[in-house]
C-alpha positions in Angstrom: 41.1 -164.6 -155.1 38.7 -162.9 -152.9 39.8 -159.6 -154.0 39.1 -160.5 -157.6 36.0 -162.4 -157.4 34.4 -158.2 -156.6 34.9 -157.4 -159.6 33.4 -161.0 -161.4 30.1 -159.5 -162.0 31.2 -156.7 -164.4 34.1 -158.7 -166.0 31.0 -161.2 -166.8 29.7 -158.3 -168.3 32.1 -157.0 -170.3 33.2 -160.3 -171.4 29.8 -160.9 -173.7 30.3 -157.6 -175.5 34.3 -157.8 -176.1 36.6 -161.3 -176.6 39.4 -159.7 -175.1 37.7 -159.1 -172.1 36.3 -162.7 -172.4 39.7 -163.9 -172.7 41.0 -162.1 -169.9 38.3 -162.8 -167.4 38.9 -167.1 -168.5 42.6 -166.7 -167.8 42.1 -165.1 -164.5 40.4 -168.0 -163.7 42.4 -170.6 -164.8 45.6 -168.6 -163.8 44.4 -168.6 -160.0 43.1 -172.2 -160.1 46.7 -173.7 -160.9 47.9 -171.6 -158.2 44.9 -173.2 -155.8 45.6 -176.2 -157.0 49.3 -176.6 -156.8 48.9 -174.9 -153.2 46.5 -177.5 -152.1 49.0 -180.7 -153.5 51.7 -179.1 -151.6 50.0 -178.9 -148.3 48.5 -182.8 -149.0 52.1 -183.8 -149.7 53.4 -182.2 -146.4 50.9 -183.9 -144.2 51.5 -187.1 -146.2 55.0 -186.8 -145.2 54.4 -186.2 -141.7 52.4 -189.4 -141.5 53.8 -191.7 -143.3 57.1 -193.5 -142.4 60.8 -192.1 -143.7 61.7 -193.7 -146.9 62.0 -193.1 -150.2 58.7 -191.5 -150.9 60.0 -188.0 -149.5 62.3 -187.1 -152.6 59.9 -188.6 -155.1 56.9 -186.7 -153.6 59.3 -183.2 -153.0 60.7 -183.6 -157.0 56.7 -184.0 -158.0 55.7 -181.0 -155.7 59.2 -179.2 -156.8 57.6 -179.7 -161.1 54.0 -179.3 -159.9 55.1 -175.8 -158.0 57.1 -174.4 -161.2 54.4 -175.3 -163.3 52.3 -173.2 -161.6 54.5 -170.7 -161.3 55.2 -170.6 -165.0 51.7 -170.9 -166.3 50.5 -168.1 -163.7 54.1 -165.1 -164.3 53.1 -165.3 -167.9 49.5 -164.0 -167.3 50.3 -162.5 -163.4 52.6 -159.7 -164.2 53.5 -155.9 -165.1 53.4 -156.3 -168.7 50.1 -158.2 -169.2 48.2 -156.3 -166.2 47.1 -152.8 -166.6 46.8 -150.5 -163.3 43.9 -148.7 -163.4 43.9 -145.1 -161.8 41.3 -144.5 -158.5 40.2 -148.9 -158.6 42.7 -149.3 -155.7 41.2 -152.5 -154.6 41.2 -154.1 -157.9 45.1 -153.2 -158.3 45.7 -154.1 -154.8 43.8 -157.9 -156.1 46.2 -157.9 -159.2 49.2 -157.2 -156.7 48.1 -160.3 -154.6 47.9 -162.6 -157.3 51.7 -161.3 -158.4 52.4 -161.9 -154.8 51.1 -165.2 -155.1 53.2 -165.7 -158.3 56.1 -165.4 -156.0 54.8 -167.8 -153.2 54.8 -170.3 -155.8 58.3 -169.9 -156.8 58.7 -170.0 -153.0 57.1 -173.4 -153.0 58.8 -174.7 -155.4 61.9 -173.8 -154.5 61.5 -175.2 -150.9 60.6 -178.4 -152.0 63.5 -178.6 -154.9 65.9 -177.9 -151.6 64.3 -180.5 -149.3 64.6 -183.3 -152.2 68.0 -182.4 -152.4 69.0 -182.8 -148.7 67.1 -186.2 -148.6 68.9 -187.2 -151.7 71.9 -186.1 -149.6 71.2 -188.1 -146.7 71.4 -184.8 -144.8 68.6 -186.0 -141.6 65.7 -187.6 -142.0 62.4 -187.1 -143.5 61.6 -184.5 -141.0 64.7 -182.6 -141.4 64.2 -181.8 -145.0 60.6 -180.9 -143.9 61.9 -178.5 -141.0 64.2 -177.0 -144.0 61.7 -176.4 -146.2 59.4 -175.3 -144.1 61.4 -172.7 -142.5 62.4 -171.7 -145.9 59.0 -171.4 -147.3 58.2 -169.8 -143.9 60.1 -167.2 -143.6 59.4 -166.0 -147.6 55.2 -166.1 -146.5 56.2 -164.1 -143.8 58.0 -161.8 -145.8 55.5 -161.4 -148.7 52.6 -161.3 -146.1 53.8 -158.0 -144.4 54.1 -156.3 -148.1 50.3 -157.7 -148.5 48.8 -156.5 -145.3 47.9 -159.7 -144.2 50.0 -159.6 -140.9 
């Protein structure tokens, strides 16, 4: 997000003279807050679990975070990808920002996918609460730790 927000200023510009440019610059923004937003439910539901006692609550919160997580993933591949985003030749940071939000696209999936797996061992009975937590976490993990030395951000 930071990367993008550099290049607000003259996307604000260009928005008032052309609707395509207006339209783009709107669903960058709304693109990246469902990806906030989903990311920011997901960490709230993983401290919730930490702190509340085991019980039933961990595969009804992990299948809401598993729909919430492809949601977000859906609504931000169909604006977040090589067909819909145009490099642009010598703007390396702003195609290094559109690469990060693609990057995020996939930490999403990640997400989702993590929490889909620890519903599924609770549902299971495989461990506890924390079990399915230490699964998805290592899972998610190791797939941040992955994208993040493509990014950089290491």
């Amino acid at each position: 997000i930071s990367r993008l927000r550099r290049y607000e200023d003259a996307s604000r510009t260009a928005a008032r003279y052309s609707d395509t440019a207006a339209q783009k610059l709107r669903k960058t923004q709304v693109t990246q807050a469902s990806g906030v937003v989903a990311t920011v439910i997901s960490l709230a539901s993983s401290l919730y679990i930490l702190a509340s006692p085991s019980g039933s609550r961990e595969v009804v919160t992990a299948g809401v975070n598993t729909v919430i997580c492809a949601a977000a993933y859906a609504h931000m591949a169909g604006f977040w990808n090589e067909k819909e985003q145009t490099r642009i030749p010598l703007a390396s940071d702003f195609n290094e920002a559109i690469r990060g939000s693609e990057k995020v696209v996939l930490l999403l999936g990640t997400l989702g996918l993590g929490w889909g797996v620890a519903a599924g061992m609770w549902v299971a009975g495989m461990g506890d609460g924390l079990m399915g937590l230490a699964i998805w976490a290592a899972a998610v993990g190791a797939r941040v730790w992955g994208i993040a030395g493509e990014m950089g951000w290491k």
